[in-house]
N, C-alpha and C positions, 0 to 999 in steps of 0.2 A: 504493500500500500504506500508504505513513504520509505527513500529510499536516501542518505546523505554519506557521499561522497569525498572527502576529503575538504571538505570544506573550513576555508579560512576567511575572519571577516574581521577589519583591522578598522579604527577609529584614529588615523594620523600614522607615528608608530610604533600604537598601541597593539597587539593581535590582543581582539578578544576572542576567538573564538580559532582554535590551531589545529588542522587537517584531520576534522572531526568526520567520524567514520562510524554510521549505525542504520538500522533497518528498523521498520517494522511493520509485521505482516496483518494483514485481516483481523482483526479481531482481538490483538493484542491491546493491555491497558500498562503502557509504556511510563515508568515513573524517573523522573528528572530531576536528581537532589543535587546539592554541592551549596559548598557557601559564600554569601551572601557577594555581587561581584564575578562569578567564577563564570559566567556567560551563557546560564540555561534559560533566562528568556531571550537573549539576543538569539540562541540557536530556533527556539520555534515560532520565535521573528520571523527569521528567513522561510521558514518552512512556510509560511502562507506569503511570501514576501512583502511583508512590511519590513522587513531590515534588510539591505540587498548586502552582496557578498563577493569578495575578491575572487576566489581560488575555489575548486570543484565543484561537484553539480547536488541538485538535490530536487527528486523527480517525486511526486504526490499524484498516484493514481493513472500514471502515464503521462502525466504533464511534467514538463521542465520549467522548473519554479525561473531560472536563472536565464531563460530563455528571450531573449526581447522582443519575441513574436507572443511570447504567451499573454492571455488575456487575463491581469491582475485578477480584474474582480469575478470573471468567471471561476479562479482559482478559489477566490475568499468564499465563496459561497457553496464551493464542495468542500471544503475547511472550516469549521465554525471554531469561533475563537473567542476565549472569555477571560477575561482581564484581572488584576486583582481591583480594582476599584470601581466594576461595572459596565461604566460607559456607558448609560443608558442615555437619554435625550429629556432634560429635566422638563420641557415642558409642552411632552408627551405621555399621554397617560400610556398605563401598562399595557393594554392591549392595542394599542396605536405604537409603541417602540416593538412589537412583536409582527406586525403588518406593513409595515413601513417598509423594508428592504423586500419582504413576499411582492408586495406590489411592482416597486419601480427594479430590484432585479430579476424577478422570476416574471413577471408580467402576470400573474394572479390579480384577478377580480378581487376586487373587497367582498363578497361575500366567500368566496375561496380561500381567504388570507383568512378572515374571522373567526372560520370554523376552524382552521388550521391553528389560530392565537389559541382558542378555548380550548382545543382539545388538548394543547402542551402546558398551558395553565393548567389545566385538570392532572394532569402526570406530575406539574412539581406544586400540585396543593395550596394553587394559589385563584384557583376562577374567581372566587370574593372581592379579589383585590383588583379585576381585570380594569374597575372608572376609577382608581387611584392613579396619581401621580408619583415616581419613586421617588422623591422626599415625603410621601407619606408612610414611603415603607420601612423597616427595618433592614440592616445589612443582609442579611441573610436572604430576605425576601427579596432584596433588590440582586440578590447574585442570581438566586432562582428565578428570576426574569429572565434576567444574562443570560442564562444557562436556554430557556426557554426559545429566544431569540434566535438563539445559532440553531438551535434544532428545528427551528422555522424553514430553513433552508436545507431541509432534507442531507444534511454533509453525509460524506463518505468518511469522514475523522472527524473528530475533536480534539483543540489543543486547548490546555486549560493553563493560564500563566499566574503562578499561587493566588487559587481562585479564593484560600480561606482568610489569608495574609490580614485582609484588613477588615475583618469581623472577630466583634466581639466572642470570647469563647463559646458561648451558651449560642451561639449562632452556627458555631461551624459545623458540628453533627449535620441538622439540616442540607447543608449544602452536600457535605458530603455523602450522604443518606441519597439523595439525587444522583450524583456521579456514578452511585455503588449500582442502582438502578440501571442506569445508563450501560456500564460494564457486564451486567448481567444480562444486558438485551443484545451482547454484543459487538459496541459501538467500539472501531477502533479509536484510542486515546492517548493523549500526551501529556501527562499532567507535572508539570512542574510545582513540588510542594515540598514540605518539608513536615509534612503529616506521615512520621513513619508507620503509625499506626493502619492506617491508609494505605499506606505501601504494602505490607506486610499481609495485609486481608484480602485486599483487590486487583494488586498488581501480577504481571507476568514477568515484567522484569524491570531492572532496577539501572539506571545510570548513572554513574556519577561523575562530576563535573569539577577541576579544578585548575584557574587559573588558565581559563580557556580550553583545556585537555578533558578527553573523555578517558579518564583513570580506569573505571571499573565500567562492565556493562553484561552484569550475568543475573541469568533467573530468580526470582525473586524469593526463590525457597534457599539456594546458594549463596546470593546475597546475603542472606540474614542469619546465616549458619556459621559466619566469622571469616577468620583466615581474608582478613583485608588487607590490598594495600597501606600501609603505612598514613597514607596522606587521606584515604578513608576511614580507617580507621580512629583518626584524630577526629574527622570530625563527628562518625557517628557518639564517640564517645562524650563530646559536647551538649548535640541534641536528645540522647538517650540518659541520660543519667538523672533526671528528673523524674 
């Protein structure tokens, strides 16, 4: 399904991201940890191409992300992609940010888009909220929009770039209670987090990311059975000892 290549992508000359090399096939729930700086959203940047990139290729579904014949946004719309901070359209109610791209990229009637908003409202438990505005919602509620939105456009993937990062604890289960959902229907996924607990339940396998380099990148049951890299090692021992 997505395919990255040796890819390097440099900010001056800074390399953030260094002859990064990984797959992932159909159905895989692909997890992307490293810390904080070490370039795991710059990497699923590129992959729907919102961050372009110097050096190798990186092909989604057949398509050459890197290609300058490909058609960005026909790209974005077989990639749904979900932010840590939303990105919703504030002065859009909920089901008008979930119709909005149905319409003007898929060419969907508004009554096609509609039925389409409520019936993904209905899966992440939120149809009640469909004539709010997301500053009436809570973080959580306002991801599961997010979440809702991308899946408006039918994707073939989803990247999810630490979708829990900026919600309050007592909100994150929610969010991820949906992903877990998602995973279980399925859906191939990218999920950049730092939710090991998530990783460990859901995941098929495990990335790790340091200082631009893909350190580690083995199944998720191996992963977590020890015998780390040194430089993962340090960090899982960070995040886990709490």
């Amino acid at each position: 399904m997505i395919e990255i290549n040796g890819v390097t992508k440099s900010y001056g000359d800074f390399d953030v991201l260094k002859n990064c090399t990984t797959k992932v096939d159909r159905g895989e729930i692909v997890v992307v940890c490293g810390p904080s700086g070490s370039g795991k959203s710059t990497l699923i940047k590129c992959i729907n191409g919102l961050e372009p990139f110097e050096k190798g290729s990186i092909r989604v579904h057949g398509i050459e992300v890197g290609d300058p014949k490909t058609d960005l946004t026909e790209l974005r719309a077989q990639v749904g992609m979900v932010f840590q901070n939303f990105e919703l359209f504030p002065h859009l109610t909920v089901i008008e940010n979930i119709k909005l791209a149905q319409k003007i990229v898929l060419g969907r009637s508004e009554g096609a888009a509609n039925t389409k908003a409520m019936q993904l409202l209905d899966r992440v438990g939120l149809v009640d909220q469909a004539k709010k505005f997301p500053g009436q919602l809570s973080g959580g509620q306002q991801q599961r929009v997010a979440i809702a939105r991308a899946l408006a456009m039918d994707p073939v993937a989803m990247l999810f770039d630490e979708p829990t990062s900026a919600l309050d604890p007592e909100m994150i289960s929610e969010v991820l209670d949906v992903m877990t959902d998602l995973a279980k229907d399925g859906m191939t996924m990218i999920v950049v987090t730092h939710e090991m607990g998530f990783a460990r339940r859901v995941s098929t396998r495990v990335v790790f990311i340091d200082q631009g380099e893909i350190v580690e990148d083995r199944p998720s049951e191996d992963f977590f059975s020890g015998n780390h890299n040194p430089r993962t090692a340090a960090f899982l021992s960070k995040i886990l000892q709490h």
